[in-house]
C-alpha positions in Angstrom: 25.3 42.8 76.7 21.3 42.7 75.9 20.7 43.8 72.3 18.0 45.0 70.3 16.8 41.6 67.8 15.4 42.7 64.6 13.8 40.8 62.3 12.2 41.7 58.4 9.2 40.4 57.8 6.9 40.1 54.7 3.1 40.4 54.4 1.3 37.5 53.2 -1.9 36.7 52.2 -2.2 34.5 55.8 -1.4 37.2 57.5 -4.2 39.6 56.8 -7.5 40.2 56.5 -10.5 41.0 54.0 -9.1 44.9 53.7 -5.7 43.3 53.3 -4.4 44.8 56.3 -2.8 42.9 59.1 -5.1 40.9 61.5 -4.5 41.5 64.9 -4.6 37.9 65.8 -1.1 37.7 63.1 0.2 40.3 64.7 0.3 38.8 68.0 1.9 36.0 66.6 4.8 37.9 64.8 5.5 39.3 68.4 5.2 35.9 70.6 7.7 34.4 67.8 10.5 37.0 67.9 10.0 37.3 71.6 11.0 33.5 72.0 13.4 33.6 69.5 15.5 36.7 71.4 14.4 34.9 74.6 16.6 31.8 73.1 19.7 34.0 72.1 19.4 35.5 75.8 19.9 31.9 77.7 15.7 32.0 78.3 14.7 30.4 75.5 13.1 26.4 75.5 15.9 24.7 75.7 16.9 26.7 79.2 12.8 25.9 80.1 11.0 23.3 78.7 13.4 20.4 80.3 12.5 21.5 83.5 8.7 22.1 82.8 8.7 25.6 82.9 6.2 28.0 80.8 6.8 31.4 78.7 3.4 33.1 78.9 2.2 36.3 78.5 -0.3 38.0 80.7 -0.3 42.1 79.1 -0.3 43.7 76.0 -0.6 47.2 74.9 -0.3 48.3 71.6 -0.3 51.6 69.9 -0.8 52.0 65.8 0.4 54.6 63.5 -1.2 52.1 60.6 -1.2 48.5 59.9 0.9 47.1 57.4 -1.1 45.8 54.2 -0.6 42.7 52.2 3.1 42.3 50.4 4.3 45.2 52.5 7.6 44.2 53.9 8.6 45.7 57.4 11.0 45.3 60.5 10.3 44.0 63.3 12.3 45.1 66.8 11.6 43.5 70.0 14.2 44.0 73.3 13.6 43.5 77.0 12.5 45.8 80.0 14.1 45.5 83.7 13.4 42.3 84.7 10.5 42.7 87.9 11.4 39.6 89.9 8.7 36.9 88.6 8.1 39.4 86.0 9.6 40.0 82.6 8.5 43.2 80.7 9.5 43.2 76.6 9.4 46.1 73.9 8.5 46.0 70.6 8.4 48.4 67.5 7.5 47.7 63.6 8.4 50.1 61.1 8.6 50.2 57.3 12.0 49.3 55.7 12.5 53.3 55.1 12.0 53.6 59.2 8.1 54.9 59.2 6.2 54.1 62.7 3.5 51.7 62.0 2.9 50.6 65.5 4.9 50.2 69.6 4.1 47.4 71.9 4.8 46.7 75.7 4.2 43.1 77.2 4.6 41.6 80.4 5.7 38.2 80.2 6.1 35.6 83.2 7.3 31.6 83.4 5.1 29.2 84.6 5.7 25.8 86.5 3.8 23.2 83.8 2.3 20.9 86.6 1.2 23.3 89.2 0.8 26.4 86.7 1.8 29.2 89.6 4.7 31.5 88.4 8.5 30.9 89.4 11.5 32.9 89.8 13.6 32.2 87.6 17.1 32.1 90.0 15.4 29.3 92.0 15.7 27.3 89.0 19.2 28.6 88.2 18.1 30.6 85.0 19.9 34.3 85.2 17.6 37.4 84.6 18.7 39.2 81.6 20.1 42.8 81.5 16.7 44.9 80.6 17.1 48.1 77.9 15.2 51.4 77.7 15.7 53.2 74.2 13.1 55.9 75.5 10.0 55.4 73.5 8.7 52.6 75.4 5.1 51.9 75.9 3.6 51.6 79.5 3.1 47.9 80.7 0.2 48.1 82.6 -2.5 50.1 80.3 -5.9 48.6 81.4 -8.7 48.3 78.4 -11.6 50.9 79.0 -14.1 50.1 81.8 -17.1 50.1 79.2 -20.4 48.8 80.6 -21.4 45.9 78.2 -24.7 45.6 76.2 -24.3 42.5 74.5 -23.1 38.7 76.1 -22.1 35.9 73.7 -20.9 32.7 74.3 -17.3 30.5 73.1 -16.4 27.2 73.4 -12.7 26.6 72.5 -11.9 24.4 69.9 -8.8 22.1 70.1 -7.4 24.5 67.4 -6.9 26.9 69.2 -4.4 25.1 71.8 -0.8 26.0 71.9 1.9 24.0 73.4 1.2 25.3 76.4 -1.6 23.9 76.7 -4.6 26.4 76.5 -5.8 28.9 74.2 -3.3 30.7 72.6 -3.1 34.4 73.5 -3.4 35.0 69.9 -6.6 33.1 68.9 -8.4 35.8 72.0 -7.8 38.5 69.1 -10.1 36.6 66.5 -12.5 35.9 69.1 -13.0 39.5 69.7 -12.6 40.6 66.0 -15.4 37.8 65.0 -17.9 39.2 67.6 -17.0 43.4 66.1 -16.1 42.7 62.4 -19.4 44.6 61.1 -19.3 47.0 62.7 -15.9 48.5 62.1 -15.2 47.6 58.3 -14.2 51.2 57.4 -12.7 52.3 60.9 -8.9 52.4 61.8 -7.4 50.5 64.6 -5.6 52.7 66.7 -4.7 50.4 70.0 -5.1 47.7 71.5 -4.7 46.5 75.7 -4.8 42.6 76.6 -5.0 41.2 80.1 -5.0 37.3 80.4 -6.4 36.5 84.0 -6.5 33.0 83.9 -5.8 30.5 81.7 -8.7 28.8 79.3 -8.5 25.3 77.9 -10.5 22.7 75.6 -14.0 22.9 75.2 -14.4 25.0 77.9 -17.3 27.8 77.5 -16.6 31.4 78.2 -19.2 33.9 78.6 -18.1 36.9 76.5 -19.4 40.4 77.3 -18.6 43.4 74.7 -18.9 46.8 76.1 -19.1 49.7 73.4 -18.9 53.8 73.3 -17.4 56.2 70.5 -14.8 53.6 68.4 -13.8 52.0 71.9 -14.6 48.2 72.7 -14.6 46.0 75.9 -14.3 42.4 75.7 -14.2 40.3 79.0 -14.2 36.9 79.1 -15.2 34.6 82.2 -16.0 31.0 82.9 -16.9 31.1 86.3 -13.4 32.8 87.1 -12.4 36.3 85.2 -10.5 34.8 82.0 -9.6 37.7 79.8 -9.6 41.8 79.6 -9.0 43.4 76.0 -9.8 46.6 74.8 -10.0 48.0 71.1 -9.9 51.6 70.0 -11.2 52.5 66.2 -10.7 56.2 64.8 
């Protein structure tokens, strides 16, 4: 039986920013880690992929936050999975404080790649078993698109080795310090109050992506393309 896998975590200085609150880039991470991690005690982790050259990536994120955790703050993290969708694996998250205060719900969409031809599998065809999906009733929608925002300013990105994972390509993390960088200004004494990611296609080494930001009362637009639509996130200050 599929189980809820919590894990506590502790704020550290790596983990947040100049306001010592979390970055969102760390918090992305936090949730790709416990996601493998539960993924491994459910029979999906990389030892049930990697021999066979198959890829975890996820392609959605939508995130809504009560408040960020600060620096030294220690918190819980919850992550379980949705109904399996075929090629499609949705998978819940939740932090809260160790007395059981909201800080902040995700919802992700996850799917496995082939590594050589990069097109998404189904899992049974490769003799991996679907796992039995929760609902605890405070899930987040999946499939929350970021604000259609016409844009008003364009930059330009080249990624850096750095920011390669395994995988590959740029890390969906490293797209949430890319946007930050481009904002960080402007929103200094604003709150983050959600967040939606789409990952079209994937970006690697020094490739350039042409960044446009779209702006309008706290809410931003980023979409990235490099001569194919790349990336879709959306930030909402209060």
């Amino acid at each position: 039986m599929t189980e809820i896998l919590s894990k506590t975590v502790f704020i550290r200085s790596e983990h947040v920013d100049v306001r010592r609150l979390l970055r969102p880039s760390a918090l992305f991470l936090m949730l790709q880690e416990i996601a493998l991690d539960h993924s491994a005690l459910l029979g999906l982790g990389t030892d049930a992929t990697l021999h066979q050259n198959l890829l975890w990536v996820v392609t959605r994120y939508h995130v809504a936050i009560e408040r960020l955790p600060q620096y030294e703050e220690t918190v819980v993290l919850e992550t379980w999975p949705g109904e399996t969708r075929r090629v499609l694996f949705p998978r819940h998250f939740r932090m809260k404080t160790q007395d059981g205060e909201p800080l902040l719900r995700v919802s992700s969409l996850w799917v496995l790649i082939d590594g050589e031809t990069r097109k998404m599998i189904s899992p049974k065809q490769y003799g991996l078993t679907p796992v039995e999906g929760l609902t605890v009733g405070d899930e987040l929608p999946v499939n929350v698109p970021a604000d259609a925002i016409e844009p008003t300013r364009f930059e330009t990105f080249t990624v850096p080795y750095s920011y390669l994972d395994l995988n590959g390509h740029m890390n969906n993390t490293r797209y949430f310090d890319l946007c930050t960088d481009l904002i960080a200004d402007e929103v200094t004494d604003r709150k983050l109050v959600s967040i939606s990611a789409e990952y079209q296609n994937e970006v690697h080494y020094r490739e350039q992506l042409s960044v446009s930001i779209g702006q309008q009362n706290g809410r931003y637009t980023f979409t990235g393309t490099a001569g194919h639509p790349c990336f879709r996130i959306g930030f909402r200050y209060e």
